[in-house]
C-alpha positions in Angstrom: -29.7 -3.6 -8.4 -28.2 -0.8 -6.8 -29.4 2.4 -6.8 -27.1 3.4 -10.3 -28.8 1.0 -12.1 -32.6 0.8 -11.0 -33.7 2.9 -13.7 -32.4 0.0 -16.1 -33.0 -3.1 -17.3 -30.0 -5.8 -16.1 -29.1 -6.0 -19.9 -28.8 -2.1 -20.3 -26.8 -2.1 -17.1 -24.4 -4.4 -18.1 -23.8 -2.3 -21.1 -23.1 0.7 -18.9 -20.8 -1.2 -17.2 -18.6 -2.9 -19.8 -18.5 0.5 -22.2 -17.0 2.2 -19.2 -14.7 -0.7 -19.1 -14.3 -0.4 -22.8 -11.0 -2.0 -24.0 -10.4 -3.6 -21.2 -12.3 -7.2 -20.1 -15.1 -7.8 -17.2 -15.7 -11.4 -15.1 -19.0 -11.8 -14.4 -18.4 -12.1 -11.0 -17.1 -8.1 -10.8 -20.2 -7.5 -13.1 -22.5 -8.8 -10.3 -20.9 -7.0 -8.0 -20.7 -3.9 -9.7 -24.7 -4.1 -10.3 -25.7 -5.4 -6.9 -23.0 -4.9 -4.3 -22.1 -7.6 -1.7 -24.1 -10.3 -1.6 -24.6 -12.8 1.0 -22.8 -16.3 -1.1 -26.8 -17.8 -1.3 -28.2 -15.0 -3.3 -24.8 -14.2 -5.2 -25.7 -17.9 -6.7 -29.0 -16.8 -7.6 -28.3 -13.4 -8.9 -25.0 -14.7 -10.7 -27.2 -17.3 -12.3 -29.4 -14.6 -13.9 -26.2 -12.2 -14.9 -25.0 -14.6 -17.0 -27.9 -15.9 -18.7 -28.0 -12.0 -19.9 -24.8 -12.0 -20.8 -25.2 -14.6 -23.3 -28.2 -13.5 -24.7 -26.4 -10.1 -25.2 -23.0 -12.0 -26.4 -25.5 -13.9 -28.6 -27.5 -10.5 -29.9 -24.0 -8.9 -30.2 -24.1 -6.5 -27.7 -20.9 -7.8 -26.3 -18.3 -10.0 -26.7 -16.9 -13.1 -24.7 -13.4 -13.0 -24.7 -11.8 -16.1 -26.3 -10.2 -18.5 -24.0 -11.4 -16.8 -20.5 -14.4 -18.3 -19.8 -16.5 -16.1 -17.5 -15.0 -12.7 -19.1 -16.7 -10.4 -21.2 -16.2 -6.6 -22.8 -18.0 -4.6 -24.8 -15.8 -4.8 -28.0 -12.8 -6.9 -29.2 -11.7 -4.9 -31.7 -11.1 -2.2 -28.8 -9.6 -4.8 -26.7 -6.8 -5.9 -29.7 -5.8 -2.4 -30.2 -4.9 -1.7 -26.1 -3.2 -5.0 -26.8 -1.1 -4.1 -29.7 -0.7 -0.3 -28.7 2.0 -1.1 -26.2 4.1 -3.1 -28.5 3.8 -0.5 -31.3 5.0 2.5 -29.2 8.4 1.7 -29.9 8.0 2.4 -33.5 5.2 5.0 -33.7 6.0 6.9 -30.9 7.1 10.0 -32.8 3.7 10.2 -34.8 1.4 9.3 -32.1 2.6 11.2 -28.7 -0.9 11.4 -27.6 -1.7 7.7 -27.8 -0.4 6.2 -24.2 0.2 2.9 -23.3 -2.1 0.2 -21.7 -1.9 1.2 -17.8 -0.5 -2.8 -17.4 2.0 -2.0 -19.9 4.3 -1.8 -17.3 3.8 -5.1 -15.1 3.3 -7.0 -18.4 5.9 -9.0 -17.4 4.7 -10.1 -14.4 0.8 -11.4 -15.2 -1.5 -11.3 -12.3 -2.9 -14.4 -10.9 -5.9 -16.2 -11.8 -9.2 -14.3 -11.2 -7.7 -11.1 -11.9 -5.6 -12.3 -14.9 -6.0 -9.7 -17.8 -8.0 -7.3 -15.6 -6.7 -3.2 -15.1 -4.2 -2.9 -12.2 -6.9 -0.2 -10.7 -9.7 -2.6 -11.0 -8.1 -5.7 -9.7 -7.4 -4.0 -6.6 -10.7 -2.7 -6.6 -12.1 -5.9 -7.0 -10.1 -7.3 -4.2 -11.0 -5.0 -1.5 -14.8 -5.0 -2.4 -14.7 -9.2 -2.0 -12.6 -8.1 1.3 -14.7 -5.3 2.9 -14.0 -5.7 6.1 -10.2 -6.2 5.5 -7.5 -4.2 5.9 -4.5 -4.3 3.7 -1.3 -2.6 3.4 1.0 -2.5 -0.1 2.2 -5.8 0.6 -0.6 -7.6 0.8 -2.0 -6.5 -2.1 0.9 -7.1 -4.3 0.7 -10.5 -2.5 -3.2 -11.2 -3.5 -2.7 -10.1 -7.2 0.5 -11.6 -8.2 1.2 -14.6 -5.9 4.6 -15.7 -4.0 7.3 -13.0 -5.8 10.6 -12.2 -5.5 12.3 -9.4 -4.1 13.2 -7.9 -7.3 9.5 -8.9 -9.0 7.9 -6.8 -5.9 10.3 -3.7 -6.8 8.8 -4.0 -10.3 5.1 -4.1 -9.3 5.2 -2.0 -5.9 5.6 1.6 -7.4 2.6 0.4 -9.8 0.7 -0.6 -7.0 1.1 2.2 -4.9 0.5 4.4 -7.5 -2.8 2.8 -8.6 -3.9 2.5 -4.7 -3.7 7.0 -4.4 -5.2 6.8 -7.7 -8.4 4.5 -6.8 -8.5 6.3 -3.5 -8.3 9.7 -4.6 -11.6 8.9 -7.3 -13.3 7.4 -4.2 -13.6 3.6 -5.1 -12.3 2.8 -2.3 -10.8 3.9 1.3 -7.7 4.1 3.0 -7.6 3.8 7.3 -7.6 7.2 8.8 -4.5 8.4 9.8 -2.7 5.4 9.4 -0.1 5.5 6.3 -0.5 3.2 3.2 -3.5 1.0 4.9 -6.4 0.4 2.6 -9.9 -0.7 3.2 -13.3 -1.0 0.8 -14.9 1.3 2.9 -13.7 3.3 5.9 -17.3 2.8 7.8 -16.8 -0.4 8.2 -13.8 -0.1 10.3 -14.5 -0.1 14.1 -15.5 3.2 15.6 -12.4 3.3 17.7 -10.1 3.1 14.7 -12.1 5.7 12.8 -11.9 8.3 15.2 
């Protein structure tokens, strides 16, 4: 595992994992990425193999949950996963007693779901996701939008892109990611892996 998590056994780094994603769900294929990094696809077979036969002996132990209906996605607690559900659609009426409670950071693209793997997933860790499968790969706003939510229209992109762009200074600014050195709103997993030329 990577360095984070030699200290632990794989089912204590798990738990790490998904009660810093607390209230908010985890596919197994981010888990084993998160815990091992990239993987060549031979070994990310192998290694996936063993993820998730501990993460249904923990599902099973009640350590964590499964989430219903998403095979493949797993968080630490459902209960906490209802509420950031729920909180959104309560604001409305509960918004002069609870000031301090904020919406789900999705609350906003709600209406427009995210595609497929990273259905249901944070805004900030589905791009995350996508540019740590991509490492090599640079993409501007566009793209993104275009990975995460499919073929949209004009006015669906409008809706997403401020989202987007906001979440892309966010991830970069806490260092999950990198954006292409003097080169405006160009994104990459990690900047060392652009050619030397580019870098400098």
């Amino acid at each position: 595992m990577l360095l984070e998590y030699q200290s632990l056994s794989r089912s204590e780094a798990i738990q790490k994992i998904l009660q810093k994603y607390a209230g908010s769900v985890c596919h197994i294929d981010m888990l084993v990425r998160l815990l091992y990094g990239e993987l060549e696809p031979d070994v990310f077979k192998v290694v996936k193999g063993r993820v998730q036969s501990t993460l249904t002996h923990g599902r099973e132990s009640g350590k964590w949950f499964g989430v219903p209906g998403k095979p493949g996605y797993f968080t630490l607690d459902l209960k906490l996963l209802n509420s950031k559900s729920t909180s959104s659609s309560k604001k409305s009426s509960k918004q002069g007693k609870n000031k301090d409670k904020k919406p789900s950071p999705q609350a906003k693209t709600n209406s427009i779901p995210m595609k497929g793997e990273f259905e249901g997933k944070f805004l900030i860790d589905a791009i995350t996701w996508l540019l740590q499968q991509n490492p090599r790969k640079v993409f501007d706003v566009a793209e993104v939008i275009n990975e995460l939510y499919g073929e949209l229209d004009p006015l669906q992109v409008q809706q997403v892109k401020s989202n987007v762009l906001s979440e892309l200074s966010r991830g970069y600014r806490a260092g999950r990611f990198s954006r292409v050195p003097s080169q405006k709103g160009l994104y990459i997993w990690d900047s060392k892996l652009l050619p030397s030329v580019i870098r400098n």
